[in-house]
C-alpha positions in Angstrom: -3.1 -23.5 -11.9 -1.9 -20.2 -13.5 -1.9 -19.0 -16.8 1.4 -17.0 -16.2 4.0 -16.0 -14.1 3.8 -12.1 -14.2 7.4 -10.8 -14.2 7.4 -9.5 -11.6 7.6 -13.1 -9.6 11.0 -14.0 -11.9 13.0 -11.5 -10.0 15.7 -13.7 -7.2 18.0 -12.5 -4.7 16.4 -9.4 -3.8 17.6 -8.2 -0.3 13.6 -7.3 0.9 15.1 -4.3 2.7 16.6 -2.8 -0.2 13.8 -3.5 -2.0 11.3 -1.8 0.4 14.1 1.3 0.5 13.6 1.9 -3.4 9.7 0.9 -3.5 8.4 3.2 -0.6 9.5 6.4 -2.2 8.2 5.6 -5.9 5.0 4.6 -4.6 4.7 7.8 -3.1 6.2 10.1 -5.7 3.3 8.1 -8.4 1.0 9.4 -5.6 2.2 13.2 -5.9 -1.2 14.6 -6.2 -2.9 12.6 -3.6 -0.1 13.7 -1.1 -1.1 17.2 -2.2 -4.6 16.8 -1.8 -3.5 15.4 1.6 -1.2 17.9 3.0 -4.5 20.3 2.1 -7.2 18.8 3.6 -4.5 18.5 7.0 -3.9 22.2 7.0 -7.8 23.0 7.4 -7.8 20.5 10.0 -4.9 21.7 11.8 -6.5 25.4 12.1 -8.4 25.0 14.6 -5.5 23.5 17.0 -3.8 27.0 15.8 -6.9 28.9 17.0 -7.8 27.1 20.3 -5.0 28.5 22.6 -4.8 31.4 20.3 -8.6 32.1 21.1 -8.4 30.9 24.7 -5.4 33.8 25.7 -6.9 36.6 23.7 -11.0 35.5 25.8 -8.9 35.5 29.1 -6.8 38.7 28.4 -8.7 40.7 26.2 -12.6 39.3 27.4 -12.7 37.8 30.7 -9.9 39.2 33.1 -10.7 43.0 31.7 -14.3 42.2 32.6 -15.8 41.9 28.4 -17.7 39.0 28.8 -18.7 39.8 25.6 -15.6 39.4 24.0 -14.5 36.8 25.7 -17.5 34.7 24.6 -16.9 35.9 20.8 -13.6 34.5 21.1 -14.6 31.2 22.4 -17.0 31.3 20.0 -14.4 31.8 17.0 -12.9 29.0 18.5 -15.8 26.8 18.2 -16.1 27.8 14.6 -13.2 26.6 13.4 -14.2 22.9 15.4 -16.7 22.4 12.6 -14.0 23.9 9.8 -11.8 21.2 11.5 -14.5 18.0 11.1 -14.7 19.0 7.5 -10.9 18.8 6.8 -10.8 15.7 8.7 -14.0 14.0 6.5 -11.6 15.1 3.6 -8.2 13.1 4.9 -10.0 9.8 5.4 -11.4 10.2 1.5 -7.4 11.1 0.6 -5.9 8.3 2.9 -7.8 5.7 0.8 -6.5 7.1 -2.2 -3.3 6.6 -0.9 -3.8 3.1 0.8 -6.0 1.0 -1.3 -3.2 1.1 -4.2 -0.6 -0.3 -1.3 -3.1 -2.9 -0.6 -3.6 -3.7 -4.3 0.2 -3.9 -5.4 0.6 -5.9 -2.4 -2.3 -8.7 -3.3 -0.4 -8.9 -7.0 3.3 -9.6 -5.2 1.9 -11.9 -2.7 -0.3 -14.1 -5.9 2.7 -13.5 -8.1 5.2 -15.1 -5.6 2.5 -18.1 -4.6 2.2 -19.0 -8.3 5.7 -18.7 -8.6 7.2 -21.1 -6.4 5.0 -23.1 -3.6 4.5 -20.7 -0.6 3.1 -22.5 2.5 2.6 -19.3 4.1 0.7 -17.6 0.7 -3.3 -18.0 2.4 -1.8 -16.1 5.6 0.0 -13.9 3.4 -3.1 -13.0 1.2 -5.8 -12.9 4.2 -4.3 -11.6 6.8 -0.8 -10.7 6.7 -2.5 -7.9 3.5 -4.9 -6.5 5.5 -2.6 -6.0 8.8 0.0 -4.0 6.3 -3.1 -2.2 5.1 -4.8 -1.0 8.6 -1.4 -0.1 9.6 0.0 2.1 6.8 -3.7 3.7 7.1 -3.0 4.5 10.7 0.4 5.3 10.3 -0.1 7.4 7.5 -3.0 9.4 9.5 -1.1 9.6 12.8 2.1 11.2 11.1 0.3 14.1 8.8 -1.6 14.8 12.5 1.8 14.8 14.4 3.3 17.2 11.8 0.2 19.8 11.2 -0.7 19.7 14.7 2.8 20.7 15.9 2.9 22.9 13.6 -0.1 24.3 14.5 0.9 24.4 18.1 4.4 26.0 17.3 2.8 28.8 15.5 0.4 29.7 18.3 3.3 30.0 21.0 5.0 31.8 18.9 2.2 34.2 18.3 1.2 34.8 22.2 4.9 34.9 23.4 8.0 34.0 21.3 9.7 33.3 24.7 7.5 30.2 25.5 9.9 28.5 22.3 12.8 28.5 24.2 10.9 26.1 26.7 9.1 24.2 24.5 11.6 23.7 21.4 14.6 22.1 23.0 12.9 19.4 25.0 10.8 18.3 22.4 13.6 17.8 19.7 15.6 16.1 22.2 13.1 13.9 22.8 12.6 13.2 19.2 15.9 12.3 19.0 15.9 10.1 21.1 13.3 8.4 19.8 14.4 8.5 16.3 17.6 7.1 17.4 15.7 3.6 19.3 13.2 3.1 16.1 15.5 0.9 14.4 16.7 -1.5 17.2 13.0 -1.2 18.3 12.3 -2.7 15.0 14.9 -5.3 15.2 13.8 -6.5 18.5 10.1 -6.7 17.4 11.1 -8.7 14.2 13.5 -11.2 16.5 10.3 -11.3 18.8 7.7 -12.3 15.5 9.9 -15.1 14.4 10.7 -16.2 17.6 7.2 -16.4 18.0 6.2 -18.5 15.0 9.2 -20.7 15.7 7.1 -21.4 18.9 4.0 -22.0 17.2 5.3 -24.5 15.1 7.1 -26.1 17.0 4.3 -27.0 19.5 2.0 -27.6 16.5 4.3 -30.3 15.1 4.2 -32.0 18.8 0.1 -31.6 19.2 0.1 -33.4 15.8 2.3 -35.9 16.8 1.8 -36.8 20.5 0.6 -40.3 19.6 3.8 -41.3 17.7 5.8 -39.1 20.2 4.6 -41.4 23.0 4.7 -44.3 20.8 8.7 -43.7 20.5 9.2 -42.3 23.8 10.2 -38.6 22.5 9.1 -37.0 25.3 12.0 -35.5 26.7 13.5 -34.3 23.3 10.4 -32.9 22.2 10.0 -31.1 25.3 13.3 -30.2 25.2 13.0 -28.5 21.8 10.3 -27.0 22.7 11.6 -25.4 25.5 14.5 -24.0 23.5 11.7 -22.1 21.6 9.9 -20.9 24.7 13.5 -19.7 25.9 14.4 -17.9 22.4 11.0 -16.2 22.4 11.5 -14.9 26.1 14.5 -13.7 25.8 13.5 -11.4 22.3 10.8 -10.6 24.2 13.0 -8.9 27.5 14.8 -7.3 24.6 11.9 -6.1 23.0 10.8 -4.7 27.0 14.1 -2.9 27.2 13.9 -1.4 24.2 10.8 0.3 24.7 11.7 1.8 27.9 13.7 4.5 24.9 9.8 5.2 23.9 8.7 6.0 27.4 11.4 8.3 28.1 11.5 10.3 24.6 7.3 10.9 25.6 8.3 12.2 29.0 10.8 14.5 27.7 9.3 16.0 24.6 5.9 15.9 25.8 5.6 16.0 29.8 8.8 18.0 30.4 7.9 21.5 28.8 4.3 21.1 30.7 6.7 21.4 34.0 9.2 23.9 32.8 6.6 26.0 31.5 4.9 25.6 34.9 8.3 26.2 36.8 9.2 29.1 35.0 5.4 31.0 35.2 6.7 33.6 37.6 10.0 34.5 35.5 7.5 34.7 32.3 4.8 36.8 33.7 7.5 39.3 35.2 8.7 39.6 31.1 5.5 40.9 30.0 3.7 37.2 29.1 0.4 37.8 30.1 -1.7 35.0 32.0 -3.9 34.2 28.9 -0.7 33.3 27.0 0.5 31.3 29.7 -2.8 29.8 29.7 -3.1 29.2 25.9 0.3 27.5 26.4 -0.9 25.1 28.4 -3.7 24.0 26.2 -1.2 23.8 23.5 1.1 21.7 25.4 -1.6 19.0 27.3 -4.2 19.4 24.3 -2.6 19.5 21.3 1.5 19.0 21.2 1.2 15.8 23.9 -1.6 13.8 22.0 -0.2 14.0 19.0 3.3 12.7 20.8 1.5 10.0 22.0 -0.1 8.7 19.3 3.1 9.2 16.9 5.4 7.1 19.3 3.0 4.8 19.8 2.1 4.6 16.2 5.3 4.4 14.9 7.2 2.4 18.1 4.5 -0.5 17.6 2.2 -0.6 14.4 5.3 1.0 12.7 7.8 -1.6 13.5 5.3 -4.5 12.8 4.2 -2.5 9.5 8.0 -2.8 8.4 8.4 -7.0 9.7 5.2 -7.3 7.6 6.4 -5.4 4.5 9.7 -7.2 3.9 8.0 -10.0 4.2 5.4 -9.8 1.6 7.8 -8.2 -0.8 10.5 -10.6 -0.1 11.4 -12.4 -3.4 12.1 -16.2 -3.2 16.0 -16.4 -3.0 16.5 -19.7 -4.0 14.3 -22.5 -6.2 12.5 -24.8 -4.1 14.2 -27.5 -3.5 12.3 -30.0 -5.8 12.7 -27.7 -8.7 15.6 -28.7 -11.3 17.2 -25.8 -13.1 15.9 -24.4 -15.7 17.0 -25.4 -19.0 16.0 -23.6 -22.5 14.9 -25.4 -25.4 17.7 -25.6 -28.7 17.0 -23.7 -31.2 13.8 -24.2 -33.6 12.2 -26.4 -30.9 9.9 -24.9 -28.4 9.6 -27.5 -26.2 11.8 -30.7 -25.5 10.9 -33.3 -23.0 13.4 -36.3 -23.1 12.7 -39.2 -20.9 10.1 -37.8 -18.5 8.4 -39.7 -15.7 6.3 -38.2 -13.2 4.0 -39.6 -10.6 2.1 -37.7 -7.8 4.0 -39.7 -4.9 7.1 -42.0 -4.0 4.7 -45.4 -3.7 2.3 -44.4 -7.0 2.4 -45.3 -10.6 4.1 -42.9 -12.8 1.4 -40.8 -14.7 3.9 -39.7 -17.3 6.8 -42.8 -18.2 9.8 -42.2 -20.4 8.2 -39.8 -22.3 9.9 -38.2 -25.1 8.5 -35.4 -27.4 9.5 -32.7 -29.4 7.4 -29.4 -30.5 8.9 -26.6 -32.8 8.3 -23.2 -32.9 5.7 -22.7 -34.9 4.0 -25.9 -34.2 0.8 -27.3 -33.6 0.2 -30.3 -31.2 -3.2 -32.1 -30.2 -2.6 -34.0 -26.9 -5.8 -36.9 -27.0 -6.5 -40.5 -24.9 -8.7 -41.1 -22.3 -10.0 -39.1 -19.6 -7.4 -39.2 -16.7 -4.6 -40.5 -18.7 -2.2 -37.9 -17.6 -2.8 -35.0 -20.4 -3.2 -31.6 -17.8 0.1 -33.7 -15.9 1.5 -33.4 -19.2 0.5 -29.7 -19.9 1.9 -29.0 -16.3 5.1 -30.4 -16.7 4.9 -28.0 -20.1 4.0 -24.9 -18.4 6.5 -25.7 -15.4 3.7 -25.9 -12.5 5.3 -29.6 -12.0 8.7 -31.5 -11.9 9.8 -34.5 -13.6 10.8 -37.1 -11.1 13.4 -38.2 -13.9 13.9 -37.2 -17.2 14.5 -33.4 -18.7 12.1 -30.8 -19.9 13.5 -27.8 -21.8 11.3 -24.9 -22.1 11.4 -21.4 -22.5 11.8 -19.2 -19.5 8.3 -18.1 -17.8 7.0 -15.0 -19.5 7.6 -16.8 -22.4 5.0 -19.7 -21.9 1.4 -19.1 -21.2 -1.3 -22.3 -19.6 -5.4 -21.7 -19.9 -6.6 -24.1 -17.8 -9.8 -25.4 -18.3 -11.6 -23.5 -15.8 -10.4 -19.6 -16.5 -9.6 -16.9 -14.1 -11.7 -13.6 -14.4 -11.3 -11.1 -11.8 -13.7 -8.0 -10.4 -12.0 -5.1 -12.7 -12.4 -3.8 -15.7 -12.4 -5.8 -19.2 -9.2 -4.1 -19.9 -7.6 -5.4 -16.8 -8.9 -9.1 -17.2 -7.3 -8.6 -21.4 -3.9 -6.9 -20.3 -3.3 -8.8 -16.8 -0.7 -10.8 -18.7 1.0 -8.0 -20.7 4.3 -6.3 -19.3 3.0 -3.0 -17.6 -0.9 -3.9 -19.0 0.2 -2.2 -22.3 -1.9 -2.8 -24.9 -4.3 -0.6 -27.3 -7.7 -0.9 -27.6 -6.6 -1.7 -31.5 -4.5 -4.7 -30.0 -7.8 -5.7 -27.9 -10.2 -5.4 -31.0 -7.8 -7.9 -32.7 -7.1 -10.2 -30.0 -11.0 -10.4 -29.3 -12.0 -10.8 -32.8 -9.4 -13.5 -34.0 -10.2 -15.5 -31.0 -14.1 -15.2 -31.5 -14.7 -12.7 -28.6 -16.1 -9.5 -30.2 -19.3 -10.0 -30.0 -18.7 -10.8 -26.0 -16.4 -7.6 -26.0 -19.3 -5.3 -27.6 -22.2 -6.7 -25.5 -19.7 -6.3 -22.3 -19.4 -2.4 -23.2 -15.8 -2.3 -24.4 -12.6 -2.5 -23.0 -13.3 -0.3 -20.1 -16.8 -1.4 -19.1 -16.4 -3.3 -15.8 -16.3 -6.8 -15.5 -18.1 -9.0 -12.8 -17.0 -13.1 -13.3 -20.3 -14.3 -11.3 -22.2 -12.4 -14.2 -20.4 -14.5 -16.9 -21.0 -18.0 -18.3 -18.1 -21.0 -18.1 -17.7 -20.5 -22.0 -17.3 -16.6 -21.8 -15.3 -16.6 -18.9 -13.0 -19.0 -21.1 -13.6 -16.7 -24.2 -12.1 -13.8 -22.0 -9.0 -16.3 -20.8 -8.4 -17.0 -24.6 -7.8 -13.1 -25.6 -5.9 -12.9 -22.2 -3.4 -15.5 -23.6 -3.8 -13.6 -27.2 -2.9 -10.8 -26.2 0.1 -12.4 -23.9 3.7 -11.7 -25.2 4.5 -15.5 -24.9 4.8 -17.2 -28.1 4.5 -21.0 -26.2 0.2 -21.3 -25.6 -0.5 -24.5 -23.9 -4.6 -25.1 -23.9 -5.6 -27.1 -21.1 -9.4 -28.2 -22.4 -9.5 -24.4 -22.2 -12.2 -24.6 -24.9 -14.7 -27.1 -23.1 -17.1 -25.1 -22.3 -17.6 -23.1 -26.3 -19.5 -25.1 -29.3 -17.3 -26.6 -31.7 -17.5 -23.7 -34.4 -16.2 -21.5 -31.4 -13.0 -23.8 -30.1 -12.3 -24.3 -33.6 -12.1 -20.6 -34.5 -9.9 -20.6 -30.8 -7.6 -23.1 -32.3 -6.8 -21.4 -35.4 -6.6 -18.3 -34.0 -3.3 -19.0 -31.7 -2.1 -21.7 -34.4 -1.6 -18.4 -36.8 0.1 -16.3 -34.4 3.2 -15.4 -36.1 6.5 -17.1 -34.4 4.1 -18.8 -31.6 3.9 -22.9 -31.1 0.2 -24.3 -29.5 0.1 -27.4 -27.9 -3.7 -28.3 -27.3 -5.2 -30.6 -24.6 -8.5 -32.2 -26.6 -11.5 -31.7 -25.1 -13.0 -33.0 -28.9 -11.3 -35.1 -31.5 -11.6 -32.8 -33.6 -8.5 -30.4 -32.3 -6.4 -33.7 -34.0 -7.9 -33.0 -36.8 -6.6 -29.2 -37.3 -2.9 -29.7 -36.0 -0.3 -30.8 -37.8 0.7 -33.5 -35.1 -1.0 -35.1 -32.6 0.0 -37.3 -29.5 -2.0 -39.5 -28.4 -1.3 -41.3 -24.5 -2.7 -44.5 -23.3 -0.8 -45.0 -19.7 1.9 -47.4 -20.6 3.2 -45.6 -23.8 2.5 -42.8 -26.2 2.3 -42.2 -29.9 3.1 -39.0 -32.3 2.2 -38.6 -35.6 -0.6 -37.0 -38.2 -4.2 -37.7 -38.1 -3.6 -40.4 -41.1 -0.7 -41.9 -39.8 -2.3 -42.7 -36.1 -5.1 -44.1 -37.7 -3.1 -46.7 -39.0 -0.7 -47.5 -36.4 -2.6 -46.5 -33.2 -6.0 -48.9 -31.9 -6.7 -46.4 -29.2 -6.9 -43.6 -31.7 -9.2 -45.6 -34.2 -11.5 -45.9 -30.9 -10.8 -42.1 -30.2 -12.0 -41.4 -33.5 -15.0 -43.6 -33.7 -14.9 -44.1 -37.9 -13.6 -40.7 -39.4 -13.8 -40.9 -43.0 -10.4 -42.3 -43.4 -10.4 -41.7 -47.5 -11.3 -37.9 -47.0 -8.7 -37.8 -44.6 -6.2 -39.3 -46.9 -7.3 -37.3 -49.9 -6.7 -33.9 -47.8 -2.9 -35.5 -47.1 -2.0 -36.2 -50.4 -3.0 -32.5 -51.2 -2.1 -30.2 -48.0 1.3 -29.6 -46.9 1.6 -30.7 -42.9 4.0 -27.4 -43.1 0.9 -25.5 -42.3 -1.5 -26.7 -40.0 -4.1 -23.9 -40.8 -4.5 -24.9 -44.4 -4.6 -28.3 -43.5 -7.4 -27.5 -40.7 -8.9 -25.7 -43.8 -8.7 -28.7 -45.9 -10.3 -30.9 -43.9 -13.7 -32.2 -44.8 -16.5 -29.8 -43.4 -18.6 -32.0 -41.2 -16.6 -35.7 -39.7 -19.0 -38.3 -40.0 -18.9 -38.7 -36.1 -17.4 -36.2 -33.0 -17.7 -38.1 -29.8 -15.5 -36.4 -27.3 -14.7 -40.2 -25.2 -13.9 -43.5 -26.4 -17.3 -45.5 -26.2 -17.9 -47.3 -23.0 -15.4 -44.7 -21.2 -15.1 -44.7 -17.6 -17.0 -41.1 -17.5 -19.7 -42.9 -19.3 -20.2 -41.4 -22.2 -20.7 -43.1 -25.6 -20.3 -41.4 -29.3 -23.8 -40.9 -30.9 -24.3 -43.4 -32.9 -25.5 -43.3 -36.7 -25.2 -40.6 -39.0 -25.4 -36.9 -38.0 -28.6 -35.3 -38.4 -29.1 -31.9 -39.3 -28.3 -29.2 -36.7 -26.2 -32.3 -35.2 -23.5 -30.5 -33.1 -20.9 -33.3 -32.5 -22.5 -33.6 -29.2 -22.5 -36.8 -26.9 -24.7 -38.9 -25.1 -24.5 -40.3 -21.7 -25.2 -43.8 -20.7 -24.6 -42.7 -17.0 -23.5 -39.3 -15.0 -21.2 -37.5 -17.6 -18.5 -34.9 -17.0 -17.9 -33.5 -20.1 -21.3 -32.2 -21.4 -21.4 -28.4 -22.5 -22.9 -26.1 -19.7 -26.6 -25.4 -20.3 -26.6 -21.8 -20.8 -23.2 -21.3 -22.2 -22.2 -19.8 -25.5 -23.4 -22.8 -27.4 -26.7 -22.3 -26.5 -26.5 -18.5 -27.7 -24.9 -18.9 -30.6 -26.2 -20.0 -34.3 -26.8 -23.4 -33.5 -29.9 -22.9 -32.4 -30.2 -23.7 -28.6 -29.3 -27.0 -28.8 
């Protein structure tokens, strides 16, 4: 369960190849500097493909053939040099290509979670696990065999040009044409390969459907059409992949031409170069240039980009392909009228055709501005009910109205924190993480986080969840949802795991958020006692009202209670407005004769203490058998002023 739909999931009807069109060349222009420092760090590296042949011709010529062993050993010793100046460029790219990649991978992780929270994604594991990782590798190796390609032919065109401009006019023209051609078979290339990918999980489905079923396929004598269907997929997937075959035939001939084919001419034409005054270390240097340098870097480039690259595109429009449509269980959205912040109006839901409806013919109202406590037993339907809320499930009949999804935020009970900073975990749920470290100090101190915050080390210290307790991990989801531009908060027992001076501080906190409605989930009786309206389900029908009122008209709320001082209650109605349910929270007597967080007898197994509180009594609960709802040992109860209880 989320707590939010970021935004950036709300967006339908994207075309995912436009969409990668316009991403690709922000995420590089954000990335300026690193592309800089990348570009740098490839120039040192591509010096000493410059300097080989350049070395090599002037040993041969100016060393060796005029019988200076000397200076033909200086020069290859140059050469070497620059080897070692070309392992320390190379050290540097790899440090710059993560710079460049891990943010990819990152944005990535946040569409793909975005999406799966969105709407149901079958395929949002794969996505996450695997599907992340292969765009990842890939852009890394596509990124590192296109800055090679360019600075090593580059490198290689410069040192021709330096030994004999000539040796251009036979290098030049094959390898642009073969380019060219290449260029010109990318895209169908990367048609085909897509056609072949789906074609191939067509396939895989399809057969795992049959596997799965052979029993009732045999039972029903389906043999024949299930083979049959199958076959059409083992057909369709053959025939992509002769297109694919055909298709890369283009990449085999563009390497011959612009790699293979000046090795010949420049071979060919040796005799008709050395009669122009191109001496035999130059056409020597050439040919390193050519088979050591220009050719790899060919090779690797088409290969790069006429496989990983195609499968690196498939894979990109894919994660960053928005939902087009709702699912097809989903109803349309409909907004609440005006002044009400949520409406549900005859609402049944039940987790399956043949079971009981969790939720019947409910009807409920919340304005903006209000304050709701949901109570009854455990498993009575009250986190179905805060789902249907939040929009993470569907009525099977009935209407909910609520406002659209950055405008509603759900802390479940057990609360998402994230390896980051604390500023990250605070601002994941803010448009574009804005937020001062003002709006942070606020958040965490209304909701009862500062000291957490300080001992932490501020906004910016970072942030490990195994190093947290269940109550601080909730008391970091609590400023999340503060600090959240939502004004509907729906609080799944998000407070279970604090003592009851914490929730309550919680409570009050997002009841006095200006323009914002709460609706709370009771993980104590005492959240009834500080809104201005509680409902209260029992599985057959439910009940609205104030504290008071329920008292009177509702059994299972007297049994929820457990003996409330009914007169102190009453006394706090005749004199506090229900118009604002923080005074009345104020109002209410300072310790309740009795707290129990179950009915007694319940099926957890938990029974109300019984007698009088004691001093230091927390509102705790005692088990008659394994109970579910005790507070953690360890958590922020047993750190705070109580005492260690």
């Amino acid at each position: 369960m989320s707590e939010a739909v970021p935004a950036a999931a709300r967006r339908r009807g994207t075309v995912p190849g436009e969409a990668l069109r316009r991403s690709g060349p922000r995420f590089l222009k954000r990335r300026r500097r690193v592309l800089g420092r990348l570009a740098g760090w490839s120039l040192v590296e591509s010096g000493q493909t410059f300097l080989f042949g350049y070395a090599l011709a002037h040993a041969l010529d100016d060393g060796f053939l005029r019988g200076s062993p000397v200076v033909g050993v200086a020069w290859l010793a140059a050469a070497a040099l620059c080897v070692g100046a070309g392992a320390y460029g190379t050290a540097r790219v790899y440090g710059a290509v993560a710079d460049l990649v891990e943010p990819l991978r990152d944005a990535l992780v946040r569409k793909v979670v975005a999406r799966g929270l969105y709407a149901p994604d079958g395929a949002a594991v794969s996505r996450l696990t695997h599907q992340v990782e292969i765009a990842r590798d890939t852009f890394a190796g596509l990124v590192l065999v296109s800055r090679s390609f360019v600075f090593v032919t580059a490198g290689a065109l410069a040192g021709l040009c330096s030994l004999a401009p000539v040796l251009l006019l036979l290098v030049l023209p094959p390898l642009l044409l073969g380019l060219a051609l290449f260029a010109g078979a990318l895209r169908p290339m990367a048609r085909r390969q897509e056609a072949f990918l789906t074609a191939d999980e067509a396939l895989a489905e399809e057969t795992g459907a049959a596997v799965g079923g052979l029993r009732d396929i045999t039972a029903a004598g389906a043999e024949r059409t299930v083979a049959d269907a199958a076959g059409e997929r083992f057909d369709a997937e053959q025939q992509a992949s002769r297109a694919l075959a055909r298709w890369s035939v283009c990449r085999v001939l563009a390497l011959g031409i612009s790699g293979r084919l000046p090795i010949v001419l420049l071979l060919v034409a040796a005799p008709w170069l050395l009669g122009r005054g191109v001496t035999p270390g130059a056409l020597v240097g050439a040919l390193a240039y050519l088979t050591q340098s220009l050719l790899p870097a060919l090779q690797s480039l088409m290969h790069g980009l006429g496989t990983a690259g195609t499968r690196l595109g498939v894979v990109l429009r894919r994660l960053t392909a928005e939902p087009v449509a709702a699912p097809v269980h989903a109803r349309p959205h409909s907004a609440p009228r005006a002044g009400r912040a949520v409406e549900l109006t005859g609402v049944t839901f039940a987790y399956g055709p043949h079971a009981d409806p969790v939720v019947r013919g409910l009807d409920l109202t919340v304005p903006v501005g209000g304050h709701l406590a949901v109570v009854g037993p455990s498993g009575i339907g009250k986190s179905t009910l805060a789902g249907l809320v939040a929009g993470l499930l569907e009525p099977d009949s009935g209407e909910v109205r609520r406002p659209a999804a950055a405008d509603r935020v759900l802390v479940p009970q057990e609360a998402y924190v994230f390896s980051g900073s604390v500023r990250e975990n605070l601002l994941y749920l803010c448009p574009g993480d804005r937020g001062t470290d003002t709006d942070i100090a606020a958040a965490a101190e209304a909701v009862g986080a500062d000291a957490l915050l300080a001992r932490l080390g501020g906004p910016d210290a970072a942030l490990a969840p195994d190093g947290l307790s269940a109550g601080e991990r909730q008391l970091i989801a609590l400023v999340r949802a503060y600090l959240a531009p939502a004004p509907l908060v729906v609080l799944d027992e998000a407070t279970c795991h604090l003592d009851p001076a914490a929730e309550a501080r919680a409570e009050r906190a997002f009841a006095a958020r200006p323009g914002g409605s709460l609706i709370v989930v009771a993980h104590r009786i005492s959240s009834a006692l500080r809104a201005d309206r509680v409902l209260v389900m029992d599985g057959t029908h439910a009940r609205t009202g104030r504290h008071g009122d329920l008292l009177r008209r509702s059994a299972l709320y007297r049994e929820l209670t457990g003996g409330w001082a009914h007169e102190g209650w009453e006394a706090q109605e005749a004199g506090t407005s229900s118009a604002d349910p923080v005074a009345s929270a104020a109002a209410a007597p300072a310790v309740p004769p009795l707290e129990p967080a179950l009915p007694a007898r319940d099926a957890d197994g938990v029974d109300a203490v019984a007698g009088p509180r004691l001093a230091g009594d927390g509102g705790h609960v005692v088990a008659h058998g394994p109970g579910r709802q005790m507070q953690d040992a360890g958590d922020l109860g047993d750190r705070g002023a109580l005492g260690g209880q």
